[in-house]
Structures are given as C-alpha cells and as structure tokens.
C-alpha positions in Angstrom: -34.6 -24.2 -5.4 -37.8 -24.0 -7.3 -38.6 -26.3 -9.8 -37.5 -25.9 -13.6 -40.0 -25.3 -16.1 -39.3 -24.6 -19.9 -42.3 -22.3 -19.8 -41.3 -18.5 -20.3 -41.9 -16.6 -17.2 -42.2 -12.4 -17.2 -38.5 -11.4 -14.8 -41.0 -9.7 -12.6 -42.2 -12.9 -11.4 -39.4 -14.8 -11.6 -37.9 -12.1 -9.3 -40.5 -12.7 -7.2 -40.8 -16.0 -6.4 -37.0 -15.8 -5.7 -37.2 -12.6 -3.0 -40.2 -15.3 -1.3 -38.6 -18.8 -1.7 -34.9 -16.5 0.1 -37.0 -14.4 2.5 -35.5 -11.4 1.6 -39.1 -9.7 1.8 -38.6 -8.3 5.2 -34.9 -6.6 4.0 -36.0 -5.0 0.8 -39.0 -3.2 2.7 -37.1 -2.3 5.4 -34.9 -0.5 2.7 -37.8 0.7 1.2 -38.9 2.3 3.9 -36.3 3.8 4.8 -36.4 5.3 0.9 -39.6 6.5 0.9 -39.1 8.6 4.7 -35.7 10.5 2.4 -38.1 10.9 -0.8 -41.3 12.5 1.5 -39.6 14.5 3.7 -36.9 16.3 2.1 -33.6 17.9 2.5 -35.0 20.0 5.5 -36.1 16.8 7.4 -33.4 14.8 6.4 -30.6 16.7 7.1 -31.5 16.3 10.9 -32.4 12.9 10.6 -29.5 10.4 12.3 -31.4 6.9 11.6 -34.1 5.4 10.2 -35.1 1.5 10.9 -38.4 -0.6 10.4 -38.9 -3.2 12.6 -42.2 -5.1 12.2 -44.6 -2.2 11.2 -42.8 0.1 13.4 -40.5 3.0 11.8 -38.1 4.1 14.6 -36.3 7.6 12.9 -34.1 9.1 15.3 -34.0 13.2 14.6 -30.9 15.4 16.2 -33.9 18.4 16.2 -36.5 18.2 19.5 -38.4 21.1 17.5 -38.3 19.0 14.5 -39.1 15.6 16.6 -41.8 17.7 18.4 -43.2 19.5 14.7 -43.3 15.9 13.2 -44.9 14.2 15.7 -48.1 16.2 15.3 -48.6 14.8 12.2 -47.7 11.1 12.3 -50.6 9.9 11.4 -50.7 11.2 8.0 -46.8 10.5 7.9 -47.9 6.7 8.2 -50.2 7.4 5.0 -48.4 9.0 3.0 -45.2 6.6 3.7 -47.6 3.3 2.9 -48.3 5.2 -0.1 -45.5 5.8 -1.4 -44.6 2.1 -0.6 -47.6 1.0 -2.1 -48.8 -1.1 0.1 -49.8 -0.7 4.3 -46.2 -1.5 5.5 -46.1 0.8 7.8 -48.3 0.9 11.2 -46.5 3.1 13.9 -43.8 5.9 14.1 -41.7 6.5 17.1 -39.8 9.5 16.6 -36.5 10.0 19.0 
C-alpha cells in the first residue's frame, strides 16, 4: 500500500492513486468505453449491437445488422473522435465492426 500521510488529500486523488497502484486502469476504460459507444449511438444502434469490447486501442462491436455494420463503417473515423471525446481522452485508436 501507499504510504500514510496525515496530510488531507482531495478523494479524487486518493481514488486515483489507488485505480494506479491496483491497475485497474485498463478495466475501468474498457467499461468506459463500452459506455460511451451506448451513450453516442443510441437506441437505433444499440438495439442491434450484440458486444462491445476494447482491447488495447481497438473497439471490437459486434452488430446482428450487415446494413447497419456496412452504414457504420463509413464513418469510423469520426466514430473514433467522437468516442475519445466523450472519454476524454484518445483511448480509442481503431474500430472493427463484425
């Protein structure tokens, strides 16, 4: 564990420090992630959308809809910026749609 201060510490950084020093990082964006896709897309989207995983900088989203897969992939690019927007920070690099 960290070491033990008596200094008063805002929770925002005390949460912090323990997501790093448990390397939970990695989890909560992948959560994130999948968040954000659910918030930007919609029900229309999301009702044909089966899975939704990050791995690395990737965002696999499997779609039951070939139109849909087809319709989305035109526009991954600004997918990707819109996501790492939402996120906040660049999180996400690539999307394969299946």
């Amino acid at each position: 564990m960290a070491k033990r201060n008596n200094d008063n510490i805002p929770l925002s950084e005390a949460l912090k420090d323990f997501i790093q020093e448990n390397k939970l990082q990695q989890g909560i964006d992948k959560v994130n992630a999948r968040e954000a896709w659910i918030r930007l897309m919609g029900n229309g989207v999301n009702n044909y959308t089966t899975a939704i995983e990050l791995r690395k900088d990737t965002l696999f989203v499997s779609l039951s809809s070939s139109v849909l897969r087809e319709e989305l992939s035109l526009g991954k690019s600004k997918i990707v910026e819109m996501l790492n927007e939402e996120l906040g920070k660049d999180l996400v690099k690539k999307i394969v749609l299946r």
